[in-house]
N, C-alpha and C positions, 0 to 999 in steps of 0.2 A: 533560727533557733532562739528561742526563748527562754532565759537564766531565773531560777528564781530563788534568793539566797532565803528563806521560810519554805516548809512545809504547810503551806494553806490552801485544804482541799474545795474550798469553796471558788477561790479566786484561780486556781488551776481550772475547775470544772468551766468556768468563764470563759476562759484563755482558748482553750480545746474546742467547744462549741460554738466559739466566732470563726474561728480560722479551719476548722472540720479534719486539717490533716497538716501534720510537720512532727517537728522534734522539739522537744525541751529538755531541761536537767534543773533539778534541783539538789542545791549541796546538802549532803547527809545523805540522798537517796538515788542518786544516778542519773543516767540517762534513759529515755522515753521516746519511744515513736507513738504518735495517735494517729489516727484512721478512722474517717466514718464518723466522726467525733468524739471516740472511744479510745481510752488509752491502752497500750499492746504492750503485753507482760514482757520484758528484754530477754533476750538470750542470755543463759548461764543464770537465770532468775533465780535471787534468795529469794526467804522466806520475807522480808521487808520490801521487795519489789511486790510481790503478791497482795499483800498489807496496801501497801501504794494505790494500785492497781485498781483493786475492788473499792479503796475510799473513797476514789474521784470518780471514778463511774455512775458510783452510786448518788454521788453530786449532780454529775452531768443526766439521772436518770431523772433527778428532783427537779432540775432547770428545766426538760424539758417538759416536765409533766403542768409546770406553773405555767409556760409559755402555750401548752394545748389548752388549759383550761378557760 
């Protein structure tokens, strides 16, 4: 599991796309399962896990699209 005391969607979307599947938490926003390389909305999800959620994806959508090109 991997801690990360910042909200930084970019360096999160890194973290998820080397390693494809585990856990992290970051303070202020919870805890996180990713899968597939895509982060998974938590059980009992506010409306700031959702926020979360769709930020880093969308990171991890822009990583991979610079690594196709």
């Amino acid at each position: 599991m991997r801690m990360f005391k910042r909200y930084l969607p970019k360096l999160i979307a890194k973290h998820i796309s080397r390693l494809f599947s585990g856990r992290l938490y970051i303070d202020g926003r919870g805890g996180y399962h990713f899968e597939n390389g895509l982060l998974l909305v938590p059980i009992k999800a506010e409306k700031r896990h959702y926020d979360t959620v769709n930020e880093v994806n969308l990171e991890v959508r822009r990583l991979r699209e610079t690594y196709e090109a």
